[in-house]
N, C-alpha and C positions, 0 to 999 in steps of 0.2 A: 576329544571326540568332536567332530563338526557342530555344526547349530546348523539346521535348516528354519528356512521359515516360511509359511502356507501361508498365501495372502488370499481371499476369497472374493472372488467377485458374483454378484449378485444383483438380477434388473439392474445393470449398469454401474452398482453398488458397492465400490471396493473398500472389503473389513480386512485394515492391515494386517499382520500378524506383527506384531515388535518387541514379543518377547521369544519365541522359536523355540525349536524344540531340538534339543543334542541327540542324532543315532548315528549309530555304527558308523553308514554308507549310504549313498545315495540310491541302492537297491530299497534299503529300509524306508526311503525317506518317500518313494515311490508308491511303496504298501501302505504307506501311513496316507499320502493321498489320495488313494484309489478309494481306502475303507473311510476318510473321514468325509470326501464328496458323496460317497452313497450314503451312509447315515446322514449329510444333509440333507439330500433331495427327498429319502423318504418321510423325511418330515417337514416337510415342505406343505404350506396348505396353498387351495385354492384360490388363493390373493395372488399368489406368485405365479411367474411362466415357470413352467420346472426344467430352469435351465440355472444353470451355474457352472462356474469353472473355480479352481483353484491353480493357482500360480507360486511354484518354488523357488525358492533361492535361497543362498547361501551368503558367505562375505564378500564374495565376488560378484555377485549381482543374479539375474534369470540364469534357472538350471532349464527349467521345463514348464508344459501346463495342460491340465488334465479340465477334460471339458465334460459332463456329464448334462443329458437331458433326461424324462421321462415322460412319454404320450401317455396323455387319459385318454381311455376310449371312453367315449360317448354315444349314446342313441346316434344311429344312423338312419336319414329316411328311409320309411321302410320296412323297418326291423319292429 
């Protein structure tokens, strides 16, 4: 079974991944990015810009990279 591995970057921040995680296919490995960047950002506090990406690869190097932000609204003048 492959190994992929999710590298995450954050405020400029990059948290390697260097131990990966073995699925199926790279369909899998897609889903597992999409869901493990949104449970980041929702927990993301206020110190952070809520911006993040995570970054695949496998033993061959960059598959892909999946970019996630999330807008606070704010009081607007006005409102």
């Amino acid at each position: 079974m492959p190994r992929y591995f999710f590298d995450l970057w954050v405020a400029g921040d990059l948290i390697r991944d260097d131990d990966g995680s073995e699925l199926p296919d790279l369909t899998q490995s897609r889903t597992v990015a999409a869901e493990t960047l949104s449970s980041i950002i929702c927990d993301m506090d206020d110190r952070h810009a809520r911006e993040c990406s995570l970054s695949v690869r496998d033993a061959t190097g960059l598959l892909f990279s999946v970019m996630a932000s999330e807008v606070l609204a704010k009081s607007w003048p006005g409102q």
